[in-house]
N, C-alpha and C positions, 0 to 999 in steps of 0.2 A: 291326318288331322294335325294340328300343328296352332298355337299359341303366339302371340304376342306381347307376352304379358315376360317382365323381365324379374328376373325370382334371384332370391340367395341361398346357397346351398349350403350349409352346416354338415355337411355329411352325412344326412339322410335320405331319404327317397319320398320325393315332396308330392308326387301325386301328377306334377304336370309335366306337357312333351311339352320339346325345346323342340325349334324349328331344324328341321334337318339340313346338314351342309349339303349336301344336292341343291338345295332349290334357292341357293345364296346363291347372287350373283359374284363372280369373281373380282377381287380384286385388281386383280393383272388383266382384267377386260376381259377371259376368256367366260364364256358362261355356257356349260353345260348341255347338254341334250338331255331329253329324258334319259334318267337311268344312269346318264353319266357322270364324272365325275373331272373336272380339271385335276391333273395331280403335278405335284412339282417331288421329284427323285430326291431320296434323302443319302446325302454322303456315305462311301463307304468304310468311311475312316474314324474309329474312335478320337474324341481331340474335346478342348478347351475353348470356348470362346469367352474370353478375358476383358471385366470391363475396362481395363485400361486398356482394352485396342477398339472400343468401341465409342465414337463420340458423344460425347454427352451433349444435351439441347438444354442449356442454361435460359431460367424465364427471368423476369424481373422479380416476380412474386418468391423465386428461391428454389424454386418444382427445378428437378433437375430428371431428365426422361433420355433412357438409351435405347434405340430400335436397333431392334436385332431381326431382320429377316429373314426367314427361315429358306429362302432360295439363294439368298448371299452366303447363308453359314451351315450350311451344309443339316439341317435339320427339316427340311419336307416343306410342307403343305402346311406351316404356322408362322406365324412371326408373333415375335415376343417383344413387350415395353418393362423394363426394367425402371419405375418411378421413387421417387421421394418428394414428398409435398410439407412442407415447413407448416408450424399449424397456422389455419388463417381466419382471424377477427373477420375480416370483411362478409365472409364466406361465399366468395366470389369465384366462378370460377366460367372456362369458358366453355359454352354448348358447342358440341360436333358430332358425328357420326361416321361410323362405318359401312362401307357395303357387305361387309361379312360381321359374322358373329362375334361378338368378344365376351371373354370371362374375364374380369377381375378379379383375383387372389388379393386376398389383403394378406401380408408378413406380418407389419407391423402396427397398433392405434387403428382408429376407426373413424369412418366419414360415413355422410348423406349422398348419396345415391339418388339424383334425379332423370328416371328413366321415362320419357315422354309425359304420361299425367299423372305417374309414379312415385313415390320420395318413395327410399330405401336405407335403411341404418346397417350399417353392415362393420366388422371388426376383426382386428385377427384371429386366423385361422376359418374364416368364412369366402366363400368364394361368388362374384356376382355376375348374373348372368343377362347380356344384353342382348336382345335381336339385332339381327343385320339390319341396318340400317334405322337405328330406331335415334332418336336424339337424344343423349344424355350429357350430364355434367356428374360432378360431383367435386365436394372439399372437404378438409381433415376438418373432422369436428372435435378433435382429440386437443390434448395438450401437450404432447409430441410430436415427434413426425410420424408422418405416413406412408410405410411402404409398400406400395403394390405390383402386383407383374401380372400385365394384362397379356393374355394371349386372343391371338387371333388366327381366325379358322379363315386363313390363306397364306401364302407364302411369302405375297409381296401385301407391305403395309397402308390403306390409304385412309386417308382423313379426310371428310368434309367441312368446313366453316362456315355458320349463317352467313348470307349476302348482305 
């Protein structure tokens, strides 16, 4: 059994299954057989991956986003987004998706969470959880900025854009 509904986790145990990474399709294209699982080999090397070796994606609106994938930096079967979102008036932001799973960790301040027919308030120290493939957005609704680190349940990163 398995859920589409994208929930926020406070550190408790909320009652609902999160869709299992078996049945996500890969991001690296490869997609599973029953039972099985894509895996990508985690480094054997204790080490550092340092955001000034890691480029940053400057937007206009100020968002500033490091992808760190987890088959380039020697950490598995995750890739990680290290963001900051400036706080934004507009509350504009843009819709995409994933073919794998993503959580959102909020660090720092708190945003709206729009997960398909969903809105979501979520804040630090809470974590948000989206379906693979489900379309979401979200903006700082704070008056600071926004820091969060999304990870994702594959090794290499992909994003989709409305047409």
């Amino acid at each position: 059994m398995r859920t589409e509904r994208a929930t926020v986790w406070r550190g408790e145990v909320t009652g609902q299954v999160h869709p299992h990474p078996a049945l996500c399709v890969r991001a690296d294209s490869t997609i599973p057989h029953a039972g099985q699982r894509a895996v990508i080999l985690m480094g054997t090397d204790a080490h550092v991956v340092r955001s000034t070796d890691v480029r940053p994606y400057e937007f206009e609106s100020g968002a500033v986003l490091r992808l760190l994938d987890g088959a380039e930096n020697g950490f598995g079967d995750v890739s990680i987004i290290i963001s900051e979102y400036p706080p934004n008036p507009t509350g504009a932001d843009i819709q995409h998706r994933h073919p794998h799973i993503s959580t959102i960790v909020i660090t720092e301040g708190r945003g709206r969470f729009m997960i398909g027919d969903e809105t979501l308030e979520a804040e630090a120290g809470d974590a948000v959880v989206v379906p693979a493939n489900a379309w979401h957005s979200f903006v700082n609704t704070g008056d600071g900025v926004l820091r969060v680190v999304g990870v994702h349940d594959s090794g290499r990163h992909a994003t989709e854009l409305p047409t």
